[in-house]
C-alpha positions, 0 to 999 in steps of 0.5 A: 500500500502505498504512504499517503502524506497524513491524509486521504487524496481524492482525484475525478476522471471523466470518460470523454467518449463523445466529445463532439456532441454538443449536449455530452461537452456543454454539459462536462464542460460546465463541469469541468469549470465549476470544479465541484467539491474543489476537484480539477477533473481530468478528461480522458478524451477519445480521439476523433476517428477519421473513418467514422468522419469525425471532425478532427479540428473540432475535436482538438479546439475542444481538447485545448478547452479541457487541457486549460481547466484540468488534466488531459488524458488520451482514452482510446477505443479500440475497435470504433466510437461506440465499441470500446473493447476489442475481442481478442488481444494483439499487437495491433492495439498498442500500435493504435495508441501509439498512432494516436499519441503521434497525432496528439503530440504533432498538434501540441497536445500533451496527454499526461495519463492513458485509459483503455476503453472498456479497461482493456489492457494486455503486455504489449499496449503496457510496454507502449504506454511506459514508451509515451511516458504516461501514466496510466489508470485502466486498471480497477479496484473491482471488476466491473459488473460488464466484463467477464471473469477472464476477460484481460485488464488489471485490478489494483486498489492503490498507485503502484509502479508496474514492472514490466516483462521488458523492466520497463516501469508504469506508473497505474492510478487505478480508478476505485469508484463508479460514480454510483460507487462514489455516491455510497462511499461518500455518505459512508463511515469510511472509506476503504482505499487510501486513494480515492479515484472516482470515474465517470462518463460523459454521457453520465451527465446527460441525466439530471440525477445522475449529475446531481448524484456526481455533484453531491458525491463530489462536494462530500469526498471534498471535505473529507479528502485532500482534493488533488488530480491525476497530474499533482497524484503522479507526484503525492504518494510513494508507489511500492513496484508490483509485476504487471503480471501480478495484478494482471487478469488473463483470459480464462480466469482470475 
């Protein structure tokens, strides 16, 4: 587990999935700007996909909106903008982030952390991640309800350091709360992890419960953690090294 400087830390997330429609962005980005409970929300932002005709210039004017107000993350679906995960592991996916990446940085986009879609993740996508220095935070504290028991991701409850077959290391800010996970623990008498981090969907915020859900979560995890965010994370905690494989959840079974 990792030291955590006498209290508790607290950082938000948010999925940007489609961040050219109009309703999701107004709504994140007046969000994002009103910094509920004192959290910089990071946006994990899908990058536009050109043969779906997504438009490009659109895309990164909104990206330099949301790297001004919080963190920038780079989100990546795997297959298309409405199929997050892919079906079988390969090479190809890291190849992808790795093409992404290239275009976010040829256009002055400096994404600080990573997020698998559907929180896929396999060796070689690890290995291409500790190349592009990022952070990352697609493992989870808990299986999400959706995925099957051998379906390959990582489960990690604290920021630790992954040590990768190369040697290579990676840096993982696992995400710990749903936002519905992230409304019970705010109201409970403790919190279980030493780490809060708390993710949502953009598409969580066309619904007015669910935004007033996420706000009213929010402001009480503020009072009772040290806001911080995924950048100022990087930076907060000592991370123990554990083997990517340890943590690692392989096809067949846990």
């Amino acid at each position: 587990m990792p030291h955590i400087s006498a209290e508790r830390y607290a950082v938000v997330s948010c999925h940007v999935e489609r961040p050219l429609d109009d309703a999701c962005w107004s709504r994140f980005t007046a969000l994002q700007a009103r910094c509920p409970g004192g959290f910089r929300i990071a946006a994990l932002m899908r990058p536009p996909d050109g043969t779906a005709g997504e438009d490009a210039e659109r895309w990164l004017a909104r990206a330099r909106e949301a790297s001004a107000r919080g963190p920038l993350g780079h989100h990546t679906h795997f297959v298309s903008p409405e199929r997050a995960r892919p079906a079988a592991t390969g090479p190809e996916h890291a190849e992808r982030v790795r093409r992404e990446a290239a275009w976010l940085r040829a256009h002055g986009l400096e994404a600080t952390v990573f997020c698998g879609g559907g929180w896929y993740m396999d060796e070689t996508l690890a290995e291409a991640l500790a190349e592009l220095g990022y952070a990352d935070c697609t493992a989870t504290a808990f299986r999400p309800a959706y995925l099957a028991e051998g379906a390959p991701r990582l489960q990690l409850a604290a920021p630790a350091r992954l040590v990768l077959p190369s040697g290579s290391r990676l840096l993982e800010l696992p995400a710990t709360h749903s936002l519905g996970m992230a409304t019970r623990a705010a109201l409970a008498p403790r919190l279980d992890v030493p780490v809060v981090h708390v993710y949502f969907h953009d598409t969580d915020l066309l619904s007015g419960s669910r935004r007033a859900a996420l706000a009213c979560a929010l402001a009480i995890l503020g009072r009772r953690c040290v806001t911080s965010d995924l950048e100022t994370l990087q930076q907060a905690v000592t991370r123990p090294e554990v083997g990517f494989r340890e943590v690692s959840v392989l096809p067949g079974g846990e």
